[in-house]
C-alpha positions in Angstrom: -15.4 23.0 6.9 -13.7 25.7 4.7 -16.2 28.2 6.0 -15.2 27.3 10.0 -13.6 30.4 11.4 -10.5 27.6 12.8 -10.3 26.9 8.7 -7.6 29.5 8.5 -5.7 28.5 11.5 -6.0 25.0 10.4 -4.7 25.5 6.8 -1.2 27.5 8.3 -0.7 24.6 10.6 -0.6 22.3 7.9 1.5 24.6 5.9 4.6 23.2 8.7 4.1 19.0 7.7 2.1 19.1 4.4 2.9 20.0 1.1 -0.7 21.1 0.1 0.9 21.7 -3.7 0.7 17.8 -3.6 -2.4 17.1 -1.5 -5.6 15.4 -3.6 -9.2 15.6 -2.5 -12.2 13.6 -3.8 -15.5 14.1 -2.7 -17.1 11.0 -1.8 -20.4 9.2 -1.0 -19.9 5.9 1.2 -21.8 2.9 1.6 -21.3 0.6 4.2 -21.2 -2.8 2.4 -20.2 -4.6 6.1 -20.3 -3.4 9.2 -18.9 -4.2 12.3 -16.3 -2.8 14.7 -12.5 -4.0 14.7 -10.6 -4.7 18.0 -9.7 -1.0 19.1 -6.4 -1.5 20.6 -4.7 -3.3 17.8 -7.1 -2.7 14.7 -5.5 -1.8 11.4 -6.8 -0.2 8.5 -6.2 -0.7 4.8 -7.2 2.5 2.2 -7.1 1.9 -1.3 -7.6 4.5 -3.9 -8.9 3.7 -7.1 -9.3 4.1 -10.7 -11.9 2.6 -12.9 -10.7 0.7 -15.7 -10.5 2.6 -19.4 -13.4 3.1 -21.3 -15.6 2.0 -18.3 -18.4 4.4 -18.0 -18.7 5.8 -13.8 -22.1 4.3 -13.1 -21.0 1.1 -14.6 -18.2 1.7 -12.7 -19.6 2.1 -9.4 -22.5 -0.2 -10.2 -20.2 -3.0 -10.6 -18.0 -2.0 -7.2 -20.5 -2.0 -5.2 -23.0 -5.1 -6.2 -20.7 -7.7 -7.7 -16.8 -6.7 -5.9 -18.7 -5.3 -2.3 -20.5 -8.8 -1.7 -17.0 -10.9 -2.8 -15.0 -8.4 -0.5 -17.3 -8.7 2.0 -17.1 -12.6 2.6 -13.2 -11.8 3.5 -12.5 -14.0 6.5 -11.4 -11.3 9.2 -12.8 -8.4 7.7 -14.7 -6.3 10.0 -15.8 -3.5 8.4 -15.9 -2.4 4.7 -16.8 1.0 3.8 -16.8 1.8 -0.3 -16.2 5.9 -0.9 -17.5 6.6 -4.6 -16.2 9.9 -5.8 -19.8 11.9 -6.4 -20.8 11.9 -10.2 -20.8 16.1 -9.9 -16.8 15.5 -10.0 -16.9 14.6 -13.5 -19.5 17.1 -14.9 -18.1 19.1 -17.7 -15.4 16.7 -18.3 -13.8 16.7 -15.9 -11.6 13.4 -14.5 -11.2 13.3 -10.6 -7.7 11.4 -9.4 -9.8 8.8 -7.9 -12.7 7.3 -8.4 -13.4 6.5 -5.1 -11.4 4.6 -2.1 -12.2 1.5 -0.4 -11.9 1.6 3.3 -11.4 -2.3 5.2 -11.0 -2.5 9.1 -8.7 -6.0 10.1 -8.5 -6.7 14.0 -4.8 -6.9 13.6 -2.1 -6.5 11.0 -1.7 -10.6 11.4 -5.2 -10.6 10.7 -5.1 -8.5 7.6 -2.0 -10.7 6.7 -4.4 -13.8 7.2 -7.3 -12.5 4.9 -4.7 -11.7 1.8 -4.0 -15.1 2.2 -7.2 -16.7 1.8 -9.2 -18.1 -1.1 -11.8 -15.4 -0.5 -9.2 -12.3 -1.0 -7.8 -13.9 -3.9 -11.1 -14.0 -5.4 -11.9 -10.4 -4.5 -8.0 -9.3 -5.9 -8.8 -11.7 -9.2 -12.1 -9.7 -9.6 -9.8 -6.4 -9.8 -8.9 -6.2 -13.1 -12.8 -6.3 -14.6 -13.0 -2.6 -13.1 -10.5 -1.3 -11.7 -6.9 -0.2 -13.5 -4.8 -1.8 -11.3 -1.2 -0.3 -12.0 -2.9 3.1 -10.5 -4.9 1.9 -7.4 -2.5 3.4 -4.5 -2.8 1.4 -0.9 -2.1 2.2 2.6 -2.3 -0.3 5.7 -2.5 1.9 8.6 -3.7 2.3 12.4 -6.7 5.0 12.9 -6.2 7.0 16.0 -9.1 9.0 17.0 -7.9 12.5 18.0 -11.6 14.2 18.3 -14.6 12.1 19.0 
């Protein structure tokens, strides 16, 4: 992307709504733990970023996120789609410590249907398995609506 000749124009756009001082980027592998496609017109979207608990070592880490908590998410009644983003293990090479250590990516049909799943036994289990890897006080959430602008 940075080497696109629109990179330019696209980094003094964002100079007029972003405050690129404050912006954060991980790079990221995914893996699609479910997939399935949400109700377009009224999907929702929640993004968590996260943090791996102290002292846990990043493949134990990521091991753990995506073979024990990716099956529990993944049995969320209304979730449609569940996408896990590990932060690649070149981020930490020379010891270094990315923001994030990945973000988890769930598609709901509808905000009363993402409202429905946090209420469930299922999401309760998944939130109660949390605190084994993940450092909950830093994991930062969003519930949004995706809107395709190039397809």
């Amino acid at each position: 992307m940075t080497q696109s000749p629109a990179h330019p124009d696209l980094v003094t756009d964002e100079t007029r709504f972003i405050d690129r001082a404050s912006m954060g980027v991980i790079i990221t592998e995914d893996h699609v733990v479910k997939d399935g496609t949400p109700a377009s017109e009224t999907a929702v979207k929640s993004v968590g970023f996260l943090v791996r608990k102290a002292g846990l070592p990043v493949e134990e880490f990521q091991r753990h996120w995506l073979l024990v908590h990716g099956p529990i998410a993944a049995a969320i009644p209304g979730l449609r789609r569940y996408v896990q983003s590990h932060t690649r293990l070149a981020a930490y090479e020379a010891g270094r410590v990315p923001a994030y250590d990945g973000a988890a990516i769930a598609w709901y049909d509808s905000a009363d249907a993402f409202r429905a799943a946090a209420a469930s036994v299922e999401y309760t289990r998944a939130a109660t398995d949390g605190p084994s890897f993940l450092t909950i006080d830093r994991v930062r959430s969003i519930l949004t609506r995706e809107h395709v602008i190039v397809a």
